[in-house]
C-alpha positions in Angstrom: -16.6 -33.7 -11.7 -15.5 -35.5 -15.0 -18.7 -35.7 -17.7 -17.8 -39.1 -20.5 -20.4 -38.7 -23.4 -21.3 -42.0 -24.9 -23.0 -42.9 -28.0 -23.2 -39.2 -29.2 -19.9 -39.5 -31.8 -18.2 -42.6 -33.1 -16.0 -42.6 -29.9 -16.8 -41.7 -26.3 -15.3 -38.3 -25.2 -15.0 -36.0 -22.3 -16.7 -32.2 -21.3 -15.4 -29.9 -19.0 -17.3 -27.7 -16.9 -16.6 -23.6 -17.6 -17.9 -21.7 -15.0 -19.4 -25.0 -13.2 -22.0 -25.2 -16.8 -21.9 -27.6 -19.4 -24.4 -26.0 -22.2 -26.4 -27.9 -24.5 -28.4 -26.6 -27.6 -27.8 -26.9 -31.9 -25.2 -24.0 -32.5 -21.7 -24.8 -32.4 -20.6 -22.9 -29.1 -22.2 -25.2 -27.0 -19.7 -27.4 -25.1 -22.0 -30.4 -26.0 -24.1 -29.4 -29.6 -26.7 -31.2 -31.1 -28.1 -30.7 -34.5 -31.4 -32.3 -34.3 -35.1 -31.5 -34.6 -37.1 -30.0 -31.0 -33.7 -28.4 -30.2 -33.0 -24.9 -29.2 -29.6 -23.1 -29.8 -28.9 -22.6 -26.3 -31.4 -25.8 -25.3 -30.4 -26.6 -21.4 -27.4 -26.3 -18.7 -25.9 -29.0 -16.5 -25.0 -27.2 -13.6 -22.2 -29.0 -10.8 -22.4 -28.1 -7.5 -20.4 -29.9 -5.2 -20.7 -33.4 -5.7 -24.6 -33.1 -7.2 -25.3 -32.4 -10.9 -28.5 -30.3 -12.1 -30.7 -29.4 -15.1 -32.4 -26.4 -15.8 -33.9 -25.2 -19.3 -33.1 -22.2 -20.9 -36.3 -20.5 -22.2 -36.3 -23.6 -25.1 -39.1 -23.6 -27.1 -39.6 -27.3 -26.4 -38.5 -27.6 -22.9 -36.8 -29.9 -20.5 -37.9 -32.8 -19.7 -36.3 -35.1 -17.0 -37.9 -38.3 -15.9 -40.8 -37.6 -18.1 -42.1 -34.7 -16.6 -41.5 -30.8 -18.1 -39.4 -29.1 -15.6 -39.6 -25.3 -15.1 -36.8 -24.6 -12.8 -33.1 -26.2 -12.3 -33.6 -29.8 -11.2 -31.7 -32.3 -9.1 -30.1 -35.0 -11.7 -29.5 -38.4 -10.6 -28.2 -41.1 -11.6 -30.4 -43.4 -13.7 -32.4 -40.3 -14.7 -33.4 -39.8 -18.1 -32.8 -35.8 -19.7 -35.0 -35.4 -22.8 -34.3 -31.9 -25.2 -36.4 -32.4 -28.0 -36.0 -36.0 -29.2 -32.7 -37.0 -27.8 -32.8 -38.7 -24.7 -29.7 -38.8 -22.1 -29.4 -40.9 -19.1 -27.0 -39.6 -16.7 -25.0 -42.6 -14.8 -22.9 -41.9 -12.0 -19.9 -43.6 -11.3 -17.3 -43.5 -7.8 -14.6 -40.5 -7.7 -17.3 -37.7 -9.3 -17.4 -39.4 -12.5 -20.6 -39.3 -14.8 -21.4 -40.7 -17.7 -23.8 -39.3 -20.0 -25.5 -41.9 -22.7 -27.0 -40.3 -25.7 -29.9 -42.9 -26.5 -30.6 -43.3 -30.4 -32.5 -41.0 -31.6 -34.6 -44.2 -33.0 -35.4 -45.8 -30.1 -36.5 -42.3 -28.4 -39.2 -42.3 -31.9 -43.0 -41.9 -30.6 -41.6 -41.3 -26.7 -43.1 -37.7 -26.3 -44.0 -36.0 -23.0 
């Protein structure tokens, strides 16, 4: 499965999975970090497995939250779905030949959209 982030950094770029887990959270070791308020160092996991992609939180003090509802075990991600870790939102597309796109919403649109 090939992960393209978009609208995180000036240009688009790719994650690989290690260990089948893309991490996301604040500190630097993440594969995909995020320095912004409502997020945990080690925040959430994408998990592959097979050709489906999931989402699970990992004990962040602000949670998961995927299609606006908290979610407190790993999740089925589709495509279309919205990921929220604190106020960044990420909609997952999925594209033919396990490719996914991951959009990283501005961070000022997401303002006042709490769950």
């Amino acid at each position: 499965m090939l992960i393209t982030c978009h609208g995180l950094k000036r240009e688009d770029f790719q994650v690989e999975f290690v260990n089948h887990e893309i991490s996301l959270g604040f500190e630097e070791t993440n594969s995909i970090a995020l320095n912004e308020e409502g997020i945990s160092g080690r925040h959430a996991i994408l998990e592959e497995e097979g050709d489906d992609l999931f989402v699970r939180d990992c004990g962040s003090l602000n949670g998961t939250i995927l299609n606006h509802k908290r979610i407190s075990d790993r999740q089925k991600v589709k495509s279309g779905d919205i990921i929220q870790i604190g106020c960044r939102m990420i909609r997952a597309d999925f594209h033919p030949g396990q490719k996914i796109t991951l959009d990283f919403l501005p961070t000022e649109l997401n303002a006042g959209i709490q769950s």
